[in-house]
C-alpha positions as a Markdown table, in Angstrom:
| # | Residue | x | y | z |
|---|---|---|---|---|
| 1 | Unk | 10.1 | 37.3 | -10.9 |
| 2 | Unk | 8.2 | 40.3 | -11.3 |
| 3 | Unk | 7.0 | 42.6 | -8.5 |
| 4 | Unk | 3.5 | 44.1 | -9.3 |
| 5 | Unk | 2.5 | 45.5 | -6.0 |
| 6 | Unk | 3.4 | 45.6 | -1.9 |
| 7 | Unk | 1.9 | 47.1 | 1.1 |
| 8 | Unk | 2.1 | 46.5 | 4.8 |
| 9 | Unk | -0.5 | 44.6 | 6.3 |
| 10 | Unk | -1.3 | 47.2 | 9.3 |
| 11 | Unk | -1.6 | 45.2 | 12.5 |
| 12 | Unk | 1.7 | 43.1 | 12.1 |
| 13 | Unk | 3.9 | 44.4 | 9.1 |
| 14 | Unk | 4.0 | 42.1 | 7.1 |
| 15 | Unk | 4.8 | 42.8 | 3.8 |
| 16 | Unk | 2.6 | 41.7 | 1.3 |
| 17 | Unk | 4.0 | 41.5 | -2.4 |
| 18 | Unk | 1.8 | 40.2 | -5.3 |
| 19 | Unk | 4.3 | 39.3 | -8.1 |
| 20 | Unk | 3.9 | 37.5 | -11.7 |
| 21 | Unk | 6.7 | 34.6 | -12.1 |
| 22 | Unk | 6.0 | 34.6 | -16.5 |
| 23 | Unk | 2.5 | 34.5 | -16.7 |
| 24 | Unk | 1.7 | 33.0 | -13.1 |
| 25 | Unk | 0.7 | 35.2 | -10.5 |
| 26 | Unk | 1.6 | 34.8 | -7.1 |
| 27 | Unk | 2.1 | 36.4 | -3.4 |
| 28 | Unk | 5.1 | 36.2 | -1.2 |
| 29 | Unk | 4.4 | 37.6 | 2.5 |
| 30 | Unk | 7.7 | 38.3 | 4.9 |
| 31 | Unk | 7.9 | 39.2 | 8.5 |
| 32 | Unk | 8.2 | 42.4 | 9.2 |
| 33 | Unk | 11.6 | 41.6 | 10.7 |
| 34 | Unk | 13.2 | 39.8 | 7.5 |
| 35 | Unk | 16.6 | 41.2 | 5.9 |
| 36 | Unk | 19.4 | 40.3 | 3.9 |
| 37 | Unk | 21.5 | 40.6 | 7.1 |
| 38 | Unk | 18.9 | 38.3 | 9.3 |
| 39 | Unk | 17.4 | 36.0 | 6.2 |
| 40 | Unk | 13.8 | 33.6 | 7.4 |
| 41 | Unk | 12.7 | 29.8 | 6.4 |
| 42 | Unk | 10.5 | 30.1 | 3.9 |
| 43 | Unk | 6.7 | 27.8 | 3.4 |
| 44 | Unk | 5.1 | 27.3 | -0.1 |
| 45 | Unk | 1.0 | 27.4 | 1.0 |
| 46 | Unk | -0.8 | 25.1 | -1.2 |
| 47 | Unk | -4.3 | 25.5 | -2.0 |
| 48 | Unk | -7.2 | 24.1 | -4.0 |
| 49 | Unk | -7.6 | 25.0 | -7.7 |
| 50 | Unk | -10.1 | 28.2 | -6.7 |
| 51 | Unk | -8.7 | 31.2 | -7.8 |
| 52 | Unk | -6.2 | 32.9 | -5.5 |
| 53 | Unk | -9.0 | 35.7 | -5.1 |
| 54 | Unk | -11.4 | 33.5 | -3.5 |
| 55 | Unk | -8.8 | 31.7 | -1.2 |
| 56 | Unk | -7.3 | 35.0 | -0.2 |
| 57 | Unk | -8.9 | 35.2 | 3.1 |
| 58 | Unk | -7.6 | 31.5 | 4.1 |
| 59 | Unk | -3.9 | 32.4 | 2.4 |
| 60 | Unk | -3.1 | 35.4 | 4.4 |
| 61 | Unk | -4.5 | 34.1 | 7.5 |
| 62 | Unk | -1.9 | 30.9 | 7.0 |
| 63 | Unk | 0.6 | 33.8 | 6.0 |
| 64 | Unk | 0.1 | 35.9 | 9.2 |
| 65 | Unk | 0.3 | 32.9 | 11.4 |
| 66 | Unk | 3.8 | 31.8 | 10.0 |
| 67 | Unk | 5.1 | 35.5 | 10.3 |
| 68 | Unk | 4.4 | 35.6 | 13.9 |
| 69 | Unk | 6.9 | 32.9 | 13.9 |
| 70 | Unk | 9.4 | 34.6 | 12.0 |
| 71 | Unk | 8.6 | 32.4 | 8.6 |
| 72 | Unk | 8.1 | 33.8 | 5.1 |
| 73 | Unk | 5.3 | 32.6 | 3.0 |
| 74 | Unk | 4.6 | 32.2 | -0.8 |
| 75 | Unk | 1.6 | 30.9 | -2.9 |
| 76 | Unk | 1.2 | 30.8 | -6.7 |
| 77 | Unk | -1.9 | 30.5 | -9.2 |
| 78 | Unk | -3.0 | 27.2 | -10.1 |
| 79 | Unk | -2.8 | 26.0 | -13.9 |
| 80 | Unk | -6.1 | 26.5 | -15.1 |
| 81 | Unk | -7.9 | 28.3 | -12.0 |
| 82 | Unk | -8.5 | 32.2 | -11.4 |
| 83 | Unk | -7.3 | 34.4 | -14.7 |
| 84 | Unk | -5.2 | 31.9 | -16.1 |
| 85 | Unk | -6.1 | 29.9 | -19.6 |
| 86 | Unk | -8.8 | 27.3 | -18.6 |
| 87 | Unk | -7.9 | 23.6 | -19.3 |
| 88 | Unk | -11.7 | 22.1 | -21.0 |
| 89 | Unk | -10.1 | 18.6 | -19.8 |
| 90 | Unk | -9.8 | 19.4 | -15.9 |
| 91 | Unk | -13.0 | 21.2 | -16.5 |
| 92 | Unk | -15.0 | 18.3 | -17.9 |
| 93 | Unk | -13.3 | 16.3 | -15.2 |
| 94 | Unk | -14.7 | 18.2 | -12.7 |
| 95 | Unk | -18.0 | 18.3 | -14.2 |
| 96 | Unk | -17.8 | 14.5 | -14.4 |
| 97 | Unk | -17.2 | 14.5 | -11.0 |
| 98 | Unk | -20.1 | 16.5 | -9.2 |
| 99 | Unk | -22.3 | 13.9 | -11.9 |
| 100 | Unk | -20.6 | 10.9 | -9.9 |
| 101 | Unk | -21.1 | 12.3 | -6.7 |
| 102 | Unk | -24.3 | 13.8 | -6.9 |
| 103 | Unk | -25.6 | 10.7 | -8.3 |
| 104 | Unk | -23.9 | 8.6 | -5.7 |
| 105 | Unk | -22.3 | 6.7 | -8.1 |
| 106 | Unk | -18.0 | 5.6 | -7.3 |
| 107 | Unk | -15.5 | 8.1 | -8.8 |
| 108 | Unk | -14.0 | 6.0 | -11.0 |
| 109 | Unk | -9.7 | 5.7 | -11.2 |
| 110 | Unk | -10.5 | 7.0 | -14.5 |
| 111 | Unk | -11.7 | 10.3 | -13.8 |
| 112 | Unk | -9.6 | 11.0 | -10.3 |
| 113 | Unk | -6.6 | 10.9 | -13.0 |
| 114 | Unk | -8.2 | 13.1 | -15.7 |
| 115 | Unk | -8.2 | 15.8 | -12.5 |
| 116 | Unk | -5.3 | 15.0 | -10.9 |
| 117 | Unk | -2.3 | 14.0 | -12.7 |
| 118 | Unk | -2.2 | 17.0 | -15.1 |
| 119 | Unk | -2.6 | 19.3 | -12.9 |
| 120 | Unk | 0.4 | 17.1 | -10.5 |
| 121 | Unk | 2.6 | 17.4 | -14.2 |
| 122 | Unk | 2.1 | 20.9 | -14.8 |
| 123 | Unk | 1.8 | 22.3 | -10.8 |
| 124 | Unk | 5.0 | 20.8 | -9.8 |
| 125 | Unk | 7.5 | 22.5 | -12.3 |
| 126 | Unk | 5.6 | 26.0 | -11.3 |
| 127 | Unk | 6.3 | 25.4 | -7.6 |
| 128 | Unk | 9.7 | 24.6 | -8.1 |
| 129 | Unk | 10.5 | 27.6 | -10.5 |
| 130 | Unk | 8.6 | 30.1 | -8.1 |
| 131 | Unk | 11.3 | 28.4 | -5.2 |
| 132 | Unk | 13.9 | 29.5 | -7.5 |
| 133 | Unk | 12.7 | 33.1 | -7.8 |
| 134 | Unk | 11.9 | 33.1 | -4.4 |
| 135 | Unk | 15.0 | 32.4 | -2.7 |
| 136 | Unk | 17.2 | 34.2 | -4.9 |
| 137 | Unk | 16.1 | 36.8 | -2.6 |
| 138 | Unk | 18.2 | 38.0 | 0.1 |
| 139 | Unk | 15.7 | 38.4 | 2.9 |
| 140 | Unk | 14.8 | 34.7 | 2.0 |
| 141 | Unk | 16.7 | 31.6 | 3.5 |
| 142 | Unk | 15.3 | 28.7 | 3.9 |
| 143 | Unk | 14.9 | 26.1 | 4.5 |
| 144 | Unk | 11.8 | 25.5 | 3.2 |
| 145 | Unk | 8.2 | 23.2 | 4.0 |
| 146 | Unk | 5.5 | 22.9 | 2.1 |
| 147 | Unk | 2.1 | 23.1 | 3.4 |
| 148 | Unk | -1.5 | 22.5 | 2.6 |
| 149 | Unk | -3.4 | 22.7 | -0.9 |
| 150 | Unk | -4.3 | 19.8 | -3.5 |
| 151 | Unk | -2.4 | 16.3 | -1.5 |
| 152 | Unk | -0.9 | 14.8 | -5.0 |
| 153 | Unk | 0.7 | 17.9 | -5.6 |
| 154 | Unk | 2.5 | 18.3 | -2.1 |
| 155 | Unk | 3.0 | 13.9 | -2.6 |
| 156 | Unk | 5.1 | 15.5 | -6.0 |
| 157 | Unk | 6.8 | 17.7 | -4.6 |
| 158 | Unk | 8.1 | 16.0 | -1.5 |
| 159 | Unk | 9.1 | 13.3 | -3.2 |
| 160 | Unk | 11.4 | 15.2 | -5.9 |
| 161 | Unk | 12.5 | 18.5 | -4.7 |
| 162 | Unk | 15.3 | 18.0 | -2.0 |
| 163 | Unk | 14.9 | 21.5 | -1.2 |
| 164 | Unk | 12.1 | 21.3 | 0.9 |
| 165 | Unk | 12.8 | 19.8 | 4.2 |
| 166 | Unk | 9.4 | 19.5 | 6.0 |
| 167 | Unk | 5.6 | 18.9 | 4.5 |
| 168 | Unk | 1.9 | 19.7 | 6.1 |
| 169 | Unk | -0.4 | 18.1 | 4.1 |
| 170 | Unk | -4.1 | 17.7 | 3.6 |
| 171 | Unk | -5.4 | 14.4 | 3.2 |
| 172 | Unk | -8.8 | 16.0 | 1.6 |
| 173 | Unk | -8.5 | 15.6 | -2.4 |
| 174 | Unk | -8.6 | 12.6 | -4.2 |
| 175 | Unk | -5.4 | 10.9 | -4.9 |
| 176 | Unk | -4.6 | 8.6 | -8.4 |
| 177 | Unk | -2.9 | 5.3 | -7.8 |
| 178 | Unk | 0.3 | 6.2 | -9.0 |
| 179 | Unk | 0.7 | 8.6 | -6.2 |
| 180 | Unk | 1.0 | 5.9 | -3.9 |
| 181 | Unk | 3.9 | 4.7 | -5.2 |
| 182 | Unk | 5.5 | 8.6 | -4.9 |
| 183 | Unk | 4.9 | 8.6 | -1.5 |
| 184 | Unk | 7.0 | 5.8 | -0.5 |
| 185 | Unk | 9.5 | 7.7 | -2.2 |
| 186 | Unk | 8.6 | 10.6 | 0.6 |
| 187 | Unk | 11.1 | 10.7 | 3.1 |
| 188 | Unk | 11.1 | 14.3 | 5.2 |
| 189 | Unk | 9.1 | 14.8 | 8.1 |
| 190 | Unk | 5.3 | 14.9 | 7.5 |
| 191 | Unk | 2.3 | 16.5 | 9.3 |
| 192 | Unk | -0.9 | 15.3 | 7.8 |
| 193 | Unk | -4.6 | 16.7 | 8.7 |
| 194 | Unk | -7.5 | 14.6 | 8.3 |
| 195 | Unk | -11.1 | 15.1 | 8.2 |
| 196 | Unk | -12.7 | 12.2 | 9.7 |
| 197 | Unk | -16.4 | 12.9 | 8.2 |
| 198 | Unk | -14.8 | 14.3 | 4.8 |
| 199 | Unk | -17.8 | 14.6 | 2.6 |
| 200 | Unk | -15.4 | 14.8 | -0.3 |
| 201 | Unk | -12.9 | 12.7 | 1.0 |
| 202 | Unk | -12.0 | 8.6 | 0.5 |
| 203 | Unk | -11.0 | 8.1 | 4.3 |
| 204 | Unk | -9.6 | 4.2 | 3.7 |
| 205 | Unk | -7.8 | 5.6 | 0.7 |
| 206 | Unk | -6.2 | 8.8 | 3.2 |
| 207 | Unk | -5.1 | 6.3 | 5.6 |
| 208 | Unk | -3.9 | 4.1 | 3.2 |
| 209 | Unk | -1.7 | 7.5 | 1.6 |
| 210 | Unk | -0.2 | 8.1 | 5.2 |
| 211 | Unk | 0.8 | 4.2 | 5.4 |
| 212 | Unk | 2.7 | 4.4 | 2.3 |
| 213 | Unk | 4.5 | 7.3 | 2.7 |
| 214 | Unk | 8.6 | 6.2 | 3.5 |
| 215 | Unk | 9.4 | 9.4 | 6.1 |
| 216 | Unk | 10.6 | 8.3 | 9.9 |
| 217 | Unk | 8.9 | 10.9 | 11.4 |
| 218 | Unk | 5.2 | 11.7 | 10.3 |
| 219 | Unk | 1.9 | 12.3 | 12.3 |
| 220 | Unk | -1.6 | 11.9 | 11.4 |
| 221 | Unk | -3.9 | 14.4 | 12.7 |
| 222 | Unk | -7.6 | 13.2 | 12.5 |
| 223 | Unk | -10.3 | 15.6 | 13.5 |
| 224 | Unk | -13.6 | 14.7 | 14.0 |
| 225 | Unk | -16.4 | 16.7 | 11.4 |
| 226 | Unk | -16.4 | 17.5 | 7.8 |
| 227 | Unk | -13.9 | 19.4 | 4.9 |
| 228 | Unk | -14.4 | 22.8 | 6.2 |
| 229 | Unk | -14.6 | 21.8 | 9.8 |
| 230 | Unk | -10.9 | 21.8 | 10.4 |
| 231 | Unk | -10.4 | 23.1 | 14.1 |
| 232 | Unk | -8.8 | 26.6 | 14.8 |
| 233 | Unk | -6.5 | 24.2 | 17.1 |
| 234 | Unk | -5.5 | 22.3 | 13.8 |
| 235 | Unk | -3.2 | 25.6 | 12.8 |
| 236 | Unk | -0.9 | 25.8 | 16.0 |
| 237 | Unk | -0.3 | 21.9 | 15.8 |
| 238 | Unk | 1.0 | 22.8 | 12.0 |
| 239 | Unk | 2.6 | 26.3 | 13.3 |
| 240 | Unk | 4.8 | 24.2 | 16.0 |
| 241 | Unk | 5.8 | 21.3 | 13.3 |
| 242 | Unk | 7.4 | 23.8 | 11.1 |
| 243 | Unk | 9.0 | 25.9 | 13.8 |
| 244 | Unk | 10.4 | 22.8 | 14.6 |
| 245 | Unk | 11.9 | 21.7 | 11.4 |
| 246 | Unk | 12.5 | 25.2 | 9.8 |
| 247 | Unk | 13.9 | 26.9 | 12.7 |
């Protein structure tokens, strides 16, 4: 892990430190209050596959929410999005994609996989490397959630790395088949969101997801109104799961 650049964000001191972890770029944000002597949990912020310049605003909004409650935070470029090396398959996925939808027609099992899985194979290793990096760290302790960002990818990821304790998920991506059968496999805590009016969104298939996933404890949160109408509430439900369960 390579640090490239670090300030302090003025009104509440966190630090802010973009870093490169081989070729993927990524930002870790710590309370101001984080040492080696007085080590904080740590959350992984998934996002979509936009760029990590265009989700900034949303990412250090999530970041300064968790540091008022003493939690470090960490996100990491997506294969194929911002400057990284485009993939022409995801890309003609996606395009496939906005046909089916803006034609009306069913999105097909065939191209929800041609979007998804790859990116599930290829994300999953990254996240798990940049945990490495990240707490080798001394002012980083763990334990660790997981929260927000593409659902198959947090379904991976809480399903194979024992690591991460707790998970806040998103039920607003499309999810391939054989991720139902990883989520039985998920057995930590859970906090899923759900748009009710999800324009984007198979709602049958969401609840389906949160049926089959194997944990004791998770909650569904269902809001009424569309992808980008997620309540300001919706945060300080998510803020008080993960106090719970990383503090």
């Amino acid at each position: 892990m390579h640090f490239t650049s670090e300030q302090r964000l003025d009104d509440d001191g966190v630090l802010e430190r973009t870093f490169t972890l081989g070729e993927i770029p990524g930002i870790l944000w710590t309370p101001a209050a984080a040492s080696a002597s007085d080590p904080v949990p740590l959350i992984l912020l998934g996002h979509p596959p936009l760029g990590l310049g265009r989700m900034y605003p949303r990412l250090v909004a999530r970041a300064r929410h968790s540091a008022a409650e003493g939690i470090a935070t960490a996100t990491i470029e997506l294969p194929g999005s911002g400057d990284r090396p485009r993939w022409p398959a995801a890309d003609r996925a996606r395009a496939e994609l906005r046909r089916a939808m803006a034609a009306g027609e069913p999105v097909t099992d065939e191209i929800v996989d041609a979007l998804i899985l790859p990116l599930v194979e290829t994300a999953v290793p990254e996240w798990q490397a940049t945990l490495d990096a990240v707490l080798a760290l001394p002012e980083i302790g763990g334990p660790v959630g997981y929260s927000g960002g593409v659902i198959s990818i947090g379904v991976r990821l809480a399903a194979v790395e024992p690591r991460i304790v707790a998970a806040g998920l998103f039920a607003g991506s499309f999810v391939p088949r054989a991720m139902f059968e990883e989520a039985r496999q998920v057995t930590i805590p859970l906090h899923v969101l759900l748009q009710w009016d999800d324009e984007g969104n198979d709602r049958q298939a969401a609840l389906d997801l949160f049926d089959a996933f194997g944990s004791a404890e998770k909650s569904l949160h269902a809001n009424m109104g569309g992808h980008t109408g997620v309540p300001e509430f919706a945060a300080d439900a998510a803020s008080r799961f993960f106090s719970r369960h990383l503090k």
